[in-house]
C-alpha positions in Angstrom: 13.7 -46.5 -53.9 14.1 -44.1 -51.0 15.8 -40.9 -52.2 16.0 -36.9 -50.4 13.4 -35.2 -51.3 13.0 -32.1 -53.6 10.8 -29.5 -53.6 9.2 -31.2 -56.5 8.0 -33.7 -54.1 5.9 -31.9 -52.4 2.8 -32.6 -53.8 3.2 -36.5 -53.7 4.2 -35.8 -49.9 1.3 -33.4 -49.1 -1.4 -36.7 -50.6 0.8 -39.3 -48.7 0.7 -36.8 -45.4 -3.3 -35.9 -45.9 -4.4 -39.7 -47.2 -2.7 -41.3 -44.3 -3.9 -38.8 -41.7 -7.7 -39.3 -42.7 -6.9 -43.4 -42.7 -5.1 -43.4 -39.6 -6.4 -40.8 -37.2 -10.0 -41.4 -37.9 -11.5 -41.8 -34.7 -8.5 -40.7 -32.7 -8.5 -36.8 -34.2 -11.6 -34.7 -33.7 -13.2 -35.5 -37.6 -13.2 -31.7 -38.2 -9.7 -31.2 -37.6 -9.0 -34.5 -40.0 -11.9 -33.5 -42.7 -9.6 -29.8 -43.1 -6.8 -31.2 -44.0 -6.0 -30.0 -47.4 -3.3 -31.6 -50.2 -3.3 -28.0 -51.7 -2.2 -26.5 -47.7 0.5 -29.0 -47.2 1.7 -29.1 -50.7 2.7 -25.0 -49.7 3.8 -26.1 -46.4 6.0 -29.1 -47.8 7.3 -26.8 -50.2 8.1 -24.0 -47.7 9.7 -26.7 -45.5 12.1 -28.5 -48.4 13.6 -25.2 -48.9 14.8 -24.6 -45.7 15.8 -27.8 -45.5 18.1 -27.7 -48.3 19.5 -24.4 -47.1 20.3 -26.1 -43.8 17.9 -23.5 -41.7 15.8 -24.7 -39.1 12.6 -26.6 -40.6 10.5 -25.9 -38.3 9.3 -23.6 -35.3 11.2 -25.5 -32.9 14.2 -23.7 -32.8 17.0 -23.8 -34.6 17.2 -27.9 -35.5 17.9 -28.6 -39.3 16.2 -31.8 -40.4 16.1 -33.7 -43.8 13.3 -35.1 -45.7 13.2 -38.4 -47.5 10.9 -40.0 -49.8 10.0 -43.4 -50.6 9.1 -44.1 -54.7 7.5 -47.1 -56.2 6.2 -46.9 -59.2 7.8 -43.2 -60.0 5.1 -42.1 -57.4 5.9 -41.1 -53.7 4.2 -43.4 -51.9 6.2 -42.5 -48.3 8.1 -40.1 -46.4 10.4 -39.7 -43.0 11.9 -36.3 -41.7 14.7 -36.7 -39.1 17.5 -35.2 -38.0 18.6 -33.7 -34.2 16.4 -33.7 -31.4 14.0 -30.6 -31.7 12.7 -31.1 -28.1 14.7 -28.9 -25.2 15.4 -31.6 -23.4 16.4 -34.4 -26.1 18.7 -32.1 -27.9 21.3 -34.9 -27.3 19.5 -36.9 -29.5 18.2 -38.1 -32.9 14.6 -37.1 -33.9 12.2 -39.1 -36.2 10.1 -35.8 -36.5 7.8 -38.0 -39.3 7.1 -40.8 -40.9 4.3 -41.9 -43.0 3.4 -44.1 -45.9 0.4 -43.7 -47.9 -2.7 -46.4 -47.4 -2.4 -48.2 -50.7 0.9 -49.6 -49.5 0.7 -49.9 -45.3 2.1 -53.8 -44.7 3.7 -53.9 -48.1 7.7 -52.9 -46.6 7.8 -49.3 -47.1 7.6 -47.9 -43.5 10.3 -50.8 -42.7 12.6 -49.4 -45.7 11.8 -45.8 -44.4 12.7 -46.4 -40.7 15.9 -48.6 -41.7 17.2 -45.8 -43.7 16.3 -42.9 -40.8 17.5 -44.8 -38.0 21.1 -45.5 -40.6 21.3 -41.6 -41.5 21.0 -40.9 -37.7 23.3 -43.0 -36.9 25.8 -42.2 -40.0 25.8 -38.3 -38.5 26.8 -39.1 -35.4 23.6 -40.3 -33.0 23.6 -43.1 -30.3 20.0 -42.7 -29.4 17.2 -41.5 -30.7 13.2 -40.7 -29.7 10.3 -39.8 -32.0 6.4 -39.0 -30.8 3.6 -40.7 -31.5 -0.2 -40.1 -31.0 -1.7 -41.9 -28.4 -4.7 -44.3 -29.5 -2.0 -44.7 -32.7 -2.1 -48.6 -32.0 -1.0 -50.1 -35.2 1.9 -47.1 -35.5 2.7 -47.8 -31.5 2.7 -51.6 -32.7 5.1 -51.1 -35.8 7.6 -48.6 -33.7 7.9 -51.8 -31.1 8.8 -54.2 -33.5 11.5 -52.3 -34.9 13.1 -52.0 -31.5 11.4 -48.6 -30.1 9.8 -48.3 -26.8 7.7 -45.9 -24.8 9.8 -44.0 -22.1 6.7 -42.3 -20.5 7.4 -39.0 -22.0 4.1 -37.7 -23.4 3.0 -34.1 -24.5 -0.5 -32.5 -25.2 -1.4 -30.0 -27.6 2.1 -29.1 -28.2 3.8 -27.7 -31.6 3.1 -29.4 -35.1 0.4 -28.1 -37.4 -2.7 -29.4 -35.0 -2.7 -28.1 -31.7 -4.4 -30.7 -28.9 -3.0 -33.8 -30.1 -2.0 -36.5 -26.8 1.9 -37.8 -27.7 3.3 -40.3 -26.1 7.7 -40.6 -26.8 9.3 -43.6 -28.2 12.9 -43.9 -27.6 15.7 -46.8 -29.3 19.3 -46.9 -29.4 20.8 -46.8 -32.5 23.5 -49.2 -31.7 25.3 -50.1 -34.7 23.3 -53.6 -35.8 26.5 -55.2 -36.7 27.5 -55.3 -32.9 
């Protein structure tokens, strides 16, 4: 089930955030900026972030760009989440942002991230987006690799060290157009 999150959530979205950044950025993050991340840190964070989210103020240091949250359940446990809404980036601001999306180890391969994207790339396009572009960390193989098959490709955007809650990360930009499928 894939539902707008609450700040209730916060704590199932801080383990799925933390779990899947020690699983998948091993190797690709220096290990000391992976080892610090902290459920309790992001659990505030998440928290701080839902509320302005359902006030409909900016989420994030970006600038004035409103995004929503969404989680995926299975189980009554949160077991993924996507943030998305306009473009935060100065230059994409005519488009649709996947700022996030992550599903927690236990479940990688098992449909979630599919149902996540799916219903992100949908809400996008419900509110009015034709296009939309989302980062990625570089080295990210099996996210790079999952963005591709659901139709997303690299423009040659990238960006170091910039924004988000880990400063000196490599990006590299993904772009799709959010065409409506039935077409």
């Amino acid at each position: 089930m894939i539902r707008d999150a609450t700040v209730a959530d916060a704590r199932g979205i801080a383990v799925v955030h933390v779990d899947s950044w020690r699983a998948a950025y091993a190797g690709l993050i220096d290990r000391t900026v992976v080892d610090q991340q902290s459920v309790d840190a992001r659990e505030a964070m998440w928290s701080a972030w839902i509320t302005r989210s359902l006030a409909g103020a900016s989420t994030d240091a970006y600038g004035p760009v409103a995004h929503r949250l969404v989680v995926a359940e299975l189980d009554d446990r949160i077991v993924g989440w996507a943030s998305f809404g306009g473009g935060r980036d100065a230059d994409f601001r005519d488009r649709g942002e996947i700022a996030g999306l992550y599903a927690h180890p236990d479940v990688w391969s098992q449909g979630v991230g599919r149902a996540l994207i799916r219903h992100a790339e949908d809400e996008l396009r419900t509110s009015g987006w034709s296009r939309a572009y989302l980062w990625v960390l570089k080295g990210n193989e099996r996210a790079i690799g999952f963005y591709r098959a659901h139709g997303w490709t690299a423009d040659g955007g990238e960006k170091f060290g910039e924004g988000g809650s880990v400063q000196g990360l490599h990006e590299l930009r993904l772009v799709t157009d959010l065409a409506d499928p039935a077409e």
